[in-house]
BALOBA-1460 file (C-alpha; in Angstrom, 3 decimals):
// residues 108
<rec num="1" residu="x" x="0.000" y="0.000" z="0.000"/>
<rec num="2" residu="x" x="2.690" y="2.309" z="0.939"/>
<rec num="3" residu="x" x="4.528" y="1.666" z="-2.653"/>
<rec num="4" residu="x" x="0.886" y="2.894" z="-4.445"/>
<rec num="5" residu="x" x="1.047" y="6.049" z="-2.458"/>
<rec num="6" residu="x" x="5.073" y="6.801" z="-3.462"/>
<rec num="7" residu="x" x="4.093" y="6.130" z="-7.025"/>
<rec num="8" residu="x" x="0.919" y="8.408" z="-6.691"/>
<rec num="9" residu="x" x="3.491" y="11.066" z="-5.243"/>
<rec num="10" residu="x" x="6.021" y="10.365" z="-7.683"/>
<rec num="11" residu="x" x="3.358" y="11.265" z="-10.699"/>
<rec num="12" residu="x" x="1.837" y="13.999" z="-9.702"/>
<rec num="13" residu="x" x="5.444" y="15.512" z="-9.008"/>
<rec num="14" residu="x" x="6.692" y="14.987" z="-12.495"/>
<rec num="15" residu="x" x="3.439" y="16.097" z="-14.076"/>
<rec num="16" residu="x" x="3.438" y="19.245" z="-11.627"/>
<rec num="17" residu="x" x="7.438" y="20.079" z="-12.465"/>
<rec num="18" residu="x" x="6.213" y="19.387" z="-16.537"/>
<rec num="19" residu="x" x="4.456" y="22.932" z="-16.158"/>
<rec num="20" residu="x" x="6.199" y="26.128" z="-16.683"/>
<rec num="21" residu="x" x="6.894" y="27.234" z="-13.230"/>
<rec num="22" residu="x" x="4.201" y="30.025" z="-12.433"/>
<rec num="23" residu="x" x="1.892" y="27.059" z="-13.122"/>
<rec num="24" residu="x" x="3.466" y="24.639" z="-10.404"/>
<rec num="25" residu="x" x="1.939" y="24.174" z="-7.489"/>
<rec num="26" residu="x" x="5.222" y="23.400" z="-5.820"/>
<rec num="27" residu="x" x="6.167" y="26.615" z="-6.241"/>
<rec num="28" residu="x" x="2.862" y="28.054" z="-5.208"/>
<rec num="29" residu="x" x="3.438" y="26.581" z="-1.735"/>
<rec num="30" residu="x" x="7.182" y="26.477" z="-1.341"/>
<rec num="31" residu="x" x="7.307" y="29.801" z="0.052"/>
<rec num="32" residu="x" x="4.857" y="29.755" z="2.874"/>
<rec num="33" residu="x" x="5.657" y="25.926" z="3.457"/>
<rec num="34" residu="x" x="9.458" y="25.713" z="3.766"/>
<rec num="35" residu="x" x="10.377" y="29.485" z="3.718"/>
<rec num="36" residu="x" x="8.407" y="31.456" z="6.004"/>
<rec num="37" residu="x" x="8.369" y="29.151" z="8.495"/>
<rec num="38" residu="x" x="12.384" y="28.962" z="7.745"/>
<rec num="39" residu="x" x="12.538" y="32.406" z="8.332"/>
<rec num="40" residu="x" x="10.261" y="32.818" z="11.850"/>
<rec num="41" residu="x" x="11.652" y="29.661" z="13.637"/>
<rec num="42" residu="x" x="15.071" y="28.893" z="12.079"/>
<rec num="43" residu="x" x="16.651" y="32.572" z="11.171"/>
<rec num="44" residu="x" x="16.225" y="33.456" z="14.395"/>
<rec num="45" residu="x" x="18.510" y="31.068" z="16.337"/>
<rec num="46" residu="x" x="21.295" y="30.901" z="13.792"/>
<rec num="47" residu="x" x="21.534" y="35.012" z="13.343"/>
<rec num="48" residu="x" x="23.124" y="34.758" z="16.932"/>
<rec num="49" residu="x" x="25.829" y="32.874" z="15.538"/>
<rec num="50" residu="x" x="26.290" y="33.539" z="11.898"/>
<rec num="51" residu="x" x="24.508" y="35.943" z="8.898"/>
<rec num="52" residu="x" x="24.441" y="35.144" z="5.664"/>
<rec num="53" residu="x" x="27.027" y="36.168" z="3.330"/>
<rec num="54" residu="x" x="25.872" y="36.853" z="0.285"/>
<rec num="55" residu="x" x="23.425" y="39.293" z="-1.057"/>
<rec num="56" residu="x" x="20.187" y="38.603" z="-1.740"/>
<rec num="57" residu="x" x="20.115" y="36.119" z="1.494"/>
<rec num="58" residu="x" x="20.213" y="32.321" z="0.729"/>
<rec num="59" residu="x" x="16.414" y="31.940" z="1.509"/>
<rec num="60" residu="x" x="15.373" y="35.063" z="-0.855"/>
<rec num="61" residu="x" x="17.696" y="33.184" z="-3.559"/>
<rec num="62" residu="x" x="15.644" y="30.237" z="-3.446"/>
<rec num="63" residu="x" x="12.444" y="31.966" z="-3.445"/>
<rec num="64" residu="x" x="13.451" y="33.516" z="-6.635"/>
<rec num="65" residu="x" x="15.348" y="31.012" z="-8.573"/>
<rec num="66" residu="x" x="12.095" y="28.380" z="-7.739"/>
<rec num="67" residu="x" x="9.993" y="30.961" z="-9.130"/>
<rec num="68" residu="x" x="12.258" y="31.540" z="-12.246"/>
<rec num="69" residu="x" x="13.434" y="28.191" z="-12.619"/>
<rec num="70" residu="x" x="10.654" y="26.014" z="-11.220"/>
<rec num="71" residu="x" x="10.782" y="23.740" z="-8.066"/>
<rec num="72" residu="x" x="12.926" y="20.970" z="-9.180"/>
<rec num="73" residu="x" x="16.067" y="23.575" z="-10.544"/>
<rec num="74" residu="x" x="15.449" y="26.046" z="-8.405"/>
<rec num="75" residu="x" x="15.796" y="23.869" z="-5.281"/>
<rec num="76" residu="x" x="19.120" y="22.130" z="-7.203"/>
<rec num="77" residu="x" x="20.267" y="26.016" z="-7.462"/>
<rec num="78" residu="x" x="19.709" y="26.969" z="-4.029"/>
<rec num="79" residu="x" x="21.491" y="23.888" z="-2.886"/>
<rec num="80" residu="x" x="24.461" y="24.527" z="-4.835"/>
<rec num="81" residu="x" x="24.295" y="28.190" z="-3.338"/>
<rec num="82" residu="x" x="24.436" y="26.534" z="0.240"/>
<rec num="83" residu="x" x="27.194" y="24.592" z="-0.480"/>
<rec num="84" residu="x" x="29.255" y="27.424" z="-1.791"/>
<rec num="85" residu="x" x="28.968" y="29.640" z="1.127"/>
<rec num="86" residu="x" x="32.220" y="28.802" z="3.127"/>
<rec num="87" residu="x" x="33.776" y="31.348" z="6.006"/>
<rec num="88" residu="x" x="36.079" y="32.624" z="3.115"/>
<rec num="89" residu="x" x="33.287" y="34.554" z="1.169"/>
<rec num="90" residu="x" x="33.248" y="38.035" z="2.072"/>
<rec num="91" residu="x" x="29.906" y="39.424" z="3.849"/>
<rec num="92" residu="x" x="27.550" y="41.225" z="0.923"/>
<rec num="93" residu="x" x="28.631" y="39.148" z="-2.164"/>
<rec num="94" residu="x" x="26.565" y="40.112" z="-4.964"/>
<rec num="95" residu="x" x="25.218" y="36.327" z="-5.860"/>
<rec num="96" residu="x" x="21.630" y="37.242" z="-7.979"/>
<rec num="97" residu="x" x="19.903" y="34.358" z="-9.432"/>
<rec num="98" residu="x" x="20.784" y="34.155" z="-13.247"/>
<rec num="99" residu="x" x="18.404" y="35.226" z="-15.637"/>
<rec num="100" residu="x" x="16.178" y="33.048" z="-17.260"/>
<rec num="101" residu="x" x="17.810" y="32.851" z="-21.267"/>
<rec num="102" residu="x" x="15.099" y="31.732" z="-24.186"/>
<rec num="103" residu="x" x="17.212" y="28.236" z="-24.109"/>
<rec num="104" residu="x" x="16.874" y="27.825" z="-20.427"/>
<rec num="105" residu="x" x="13.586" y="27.655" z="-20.829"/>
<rec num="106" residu="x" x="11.620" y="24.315" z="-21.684"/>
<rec num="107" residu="x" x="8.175" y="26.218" z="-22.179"/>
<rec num="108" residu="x" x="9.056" y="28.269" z="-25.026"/>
């Protein structure tokens, strides 16, 4: 029963991420799922000890490049962009999300 359910998951995922993004419903309800919340109960804690070093913060990042990119390569982005924050990056590097070229995207 539990293997249905994964593959039920699993479908509507890909057929979600098959949209362009400002049709996904992923990215409808990444922000106030995983980034608001994020940002009230986690941001908090961890500003005591550390702020993020690049400019616009790491959770801002990820809200845009999911919106630009979709769920699926914008969450692969911001990722990347957390593993490339080490103690050597100066605080306010300029790290935008890239524009969205005509090849880039799979929508026309």
């Amino acid at each position: 029963m539990k293997w249905i359910a994964a593959v039920v998951l699993a479908a509507a995922a890909i057929l979600d991420w098959s949209r362009p993004p400002e049709r996904q419903i992923s990215v409808a309800v990444y922000e106030p799922a995983v980034v608001i919340p994020y940002r009230w109960l986690v941001r908090p804690m961890t500003s005591l000890y550390t702020r993020c070093r690049y400019q616009p913060t790491c959770s801002q990042y990820s809200v845009e490049a999911v919106r630009a990119y979709g769920f699926p390569k914008g969450a692969w982005m911001t990722t990347k962009r957390l593993f490339r924050c080490m103690p050597w990056v100066p605080q306010g590097t300029r790290d935008p999300v890239p524009a969205v070229a005509a090849r880039d995207s799979v929508h026309g």
